[in-house]
C-alpha positions in Angstrom: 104.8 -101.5 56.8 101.8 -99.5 58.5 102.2 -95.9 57.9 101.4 -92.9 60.0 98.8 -90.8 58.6 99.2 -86.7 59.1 96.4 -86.3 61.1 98.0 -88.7 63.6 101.3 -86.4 63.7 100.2 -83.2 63.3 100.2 -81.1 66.6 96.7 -80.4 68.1 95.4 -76.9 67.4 95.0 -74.1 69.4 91.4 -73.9 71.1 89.7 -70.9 68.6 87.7 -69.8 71.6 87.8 -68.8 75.0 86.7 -71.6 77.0 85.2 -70.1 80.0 83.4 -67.6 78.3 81.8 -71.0 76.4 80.6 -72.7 79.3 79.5 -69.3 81.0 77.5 -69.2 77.4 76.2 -73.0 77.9 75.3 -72.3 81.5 72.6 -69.6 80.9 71.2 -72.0 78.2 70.8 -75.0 80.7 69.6 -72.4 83.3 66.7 -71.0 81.2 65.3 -74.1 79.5 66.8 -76.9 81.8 69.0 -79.9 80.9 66.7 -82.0 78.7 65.5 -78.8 77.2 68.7 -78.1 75.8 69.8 -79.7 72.3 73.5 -79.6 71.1 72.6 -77.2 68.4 71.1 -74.8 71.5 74.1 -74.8 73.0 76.8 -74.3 70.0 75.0 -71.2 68.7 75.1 -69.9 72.4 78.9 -70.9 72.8 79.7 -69.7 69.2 81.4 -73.0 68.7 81.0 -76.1 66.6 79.8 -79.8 67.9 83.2 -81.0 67.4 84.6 -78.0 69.4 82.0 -78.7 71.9 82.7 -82.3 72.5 86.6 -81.7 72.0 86.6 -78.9 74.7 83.8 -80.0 77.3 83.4 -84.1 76.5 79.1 -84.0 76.6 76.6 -82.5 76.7 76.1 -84.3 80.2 79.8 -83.5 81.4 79.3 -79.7 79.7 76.1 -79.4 82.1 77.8 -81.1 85.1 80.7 -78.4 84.6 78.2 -75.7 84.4 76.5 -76.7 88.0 80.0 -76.6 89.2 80.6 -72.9 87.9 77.0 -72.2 88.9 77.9 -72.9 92.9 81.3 -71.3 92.5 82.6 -75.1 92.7 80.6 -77.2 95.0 83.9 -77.9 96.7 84.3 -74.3 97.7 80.7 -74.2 98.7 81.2 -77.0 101.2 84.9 -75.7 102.8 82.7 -72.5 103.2 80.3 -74.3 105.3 82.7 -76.2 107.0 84.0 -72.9 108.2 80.9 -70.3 108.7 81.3 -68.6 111.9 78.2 -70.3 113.0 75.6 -73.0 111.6 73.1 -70.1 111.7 76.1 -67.7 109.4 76.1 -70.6 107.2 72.1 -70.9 106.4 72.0 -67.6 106.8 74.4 -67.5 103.6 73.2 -69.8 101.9 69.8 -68.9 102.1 70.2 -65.3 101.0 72.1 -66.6 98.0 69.3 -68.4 96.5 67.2 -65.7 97.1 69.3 -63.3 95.2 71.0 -65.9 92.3 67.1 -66.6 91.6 66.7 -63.4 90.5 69.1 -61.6 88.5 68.4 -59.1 87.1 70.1 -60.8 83.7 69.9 -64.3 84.3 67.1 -66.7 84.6 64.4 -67.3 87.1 65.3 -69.5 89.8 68.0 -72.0 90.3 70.0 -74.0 88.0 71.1 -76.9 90.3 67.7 -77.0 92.0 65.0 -76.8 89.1 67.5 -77.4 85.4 66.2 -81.5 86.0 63.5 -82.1 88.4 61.5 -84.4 86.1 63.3 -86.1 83.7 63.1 -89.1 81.4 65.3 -92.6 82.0 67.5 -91.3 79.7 68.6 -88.7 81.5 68.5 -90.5 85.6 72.3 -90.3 85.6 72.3 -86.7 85.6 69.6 -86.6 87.9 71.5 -88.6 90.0 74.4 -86.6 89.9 72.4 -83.5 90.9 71.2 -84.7 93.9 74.7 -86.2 95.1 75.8 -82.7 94.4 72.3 -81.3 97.0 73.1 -83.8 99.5 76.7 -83.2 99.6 75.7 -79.6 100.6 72.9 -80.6 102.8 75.9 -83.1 104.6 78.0 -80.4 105.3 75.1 -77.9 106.8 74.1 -80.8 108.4 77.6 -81.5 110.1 78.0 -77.5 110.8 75.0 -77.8 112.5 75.5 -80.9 114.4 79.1 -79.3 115.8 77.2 -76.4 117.3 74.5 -78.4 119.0 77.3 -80.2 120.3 78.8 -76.5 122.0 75.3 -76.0 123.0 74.6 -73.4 121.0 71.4 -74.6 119.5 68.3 -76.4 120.8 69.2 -80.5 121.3 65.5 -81.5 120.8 65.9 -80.4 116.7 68.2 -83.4 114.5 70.6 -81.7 112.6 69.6 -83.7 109.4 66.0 -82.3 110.1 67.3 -78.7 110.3 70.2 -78.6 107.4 67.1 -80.5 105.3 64.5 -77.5 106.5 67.1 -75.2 104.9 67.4 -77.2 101.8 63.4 -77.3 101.7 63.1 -73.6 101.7 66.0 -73.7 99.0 64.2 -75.4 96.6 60.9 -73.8 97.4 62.2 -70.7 96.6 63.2 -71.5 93.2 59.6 -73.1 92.5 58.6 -69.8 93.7 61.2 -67.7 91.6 60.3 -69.2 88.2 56.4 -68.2 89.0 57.4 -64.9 89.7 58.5 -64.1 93.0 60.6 -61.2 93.1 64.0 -61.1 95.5 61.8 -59.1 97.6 59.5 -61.7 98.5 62.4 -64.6 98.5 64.2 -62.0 101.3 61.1 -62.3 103.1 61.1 -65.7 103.4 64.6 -65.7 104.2 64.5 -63.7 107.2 61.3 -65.8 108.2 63.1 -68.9 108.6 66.0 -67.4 110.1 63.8 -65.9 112.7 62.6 -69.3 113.6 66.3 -70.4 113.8 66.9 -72.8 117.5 68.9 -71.0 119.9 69.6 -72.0 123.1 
């Protein structure tokens, strides 16, 4: 007769951390030195934790990074229903514009953005997260580009402009401005830009 070691009967312990001040710990790791950048011993002496708490708690290091972007946008699901319901197409660049600007430089966190610049280049071992980024960008870019097309449709903006060419002109400056931020670019600067594309906004 098979028997039933402890370990498979003894009731799971509590978590000896708090988990969401972990992954706020993991996410400024990933943010300064980027997802390949990052080992698993970099991130357990951030989070205070141990590998097995890590990988108990989070899964990955790849699902532990993927949960950090989320937490980084707020949760990209929020970030889209907000979109989806900006007053206008122009509120909603306008918004998400000026966010970058200011999340690429904090005052205490690092330069630029984590969802935009944390895995430009990679290696092949790391395409699936790549991959997973920019489903994550286009899924933003699709609903800018659907808030867009609903007030072209109302007239409200010049017909002769695509909305996939606008909502990707916004995602452009985006990522520009994090290029931008981690060579130094102060918020002052990215707010400059910011209003210049908005002046440059289509209006009918």
């Amino acid at each position: 007769m098979k028997t039933v070691s402890n370990s498979a009967t003894r009731p799971g312990r509590p978590r000896s951390f708090d988990r969401s001040q972990a992954l706020e710990a993991a996410k400024y790791v990933f943010w300064a030195q980027g997802y390949e950048g990052t080992s698993v011993a970099d991130l357990t002496r951030a989070m205070k934790i141990t590998p097995p708490s890590l990988y108990a708690a989070f899964g990955d290091k790849r699902r532990l990074f993927i949960e950090a972007v989320d937490d980084y946008l707020g949760g990209a699901d929020n970030l889209v229903a907000a979109i989806a319901s900006a007053p206008s197409a122009r509120q909603a660049a306008h918004d998400l514009l000026h966010a970058a600007a200011d999340g690429n430089t904090g005052a205490h966190t690092p330069a630029g953005c984590l969802l935009a610049s944390s895995i430009v280049s990679s290696s092949a071992a790391a395409a699936d997260v790549r991959e997973s980024l920019a489903l994550i960008r286009r899924r933003i870019e699709v609903a800018l580009r659907d808030r867009i097309a609903i007030d072209a449709a109302a007239g409200l903006l010049t017909r002769d402009i695509p909305p996939e060419g606008l909502a990707g002109h916004v995602f452009a400056v985006v990522q520009g401005m994090s290029t931008l931020a981690k060579d130094g670019a102060d918020r002052a600067k990215l707010r400059l830009i910011v209003d210049t594309a908005m002046r440059v906004w289509p209006q009918d």
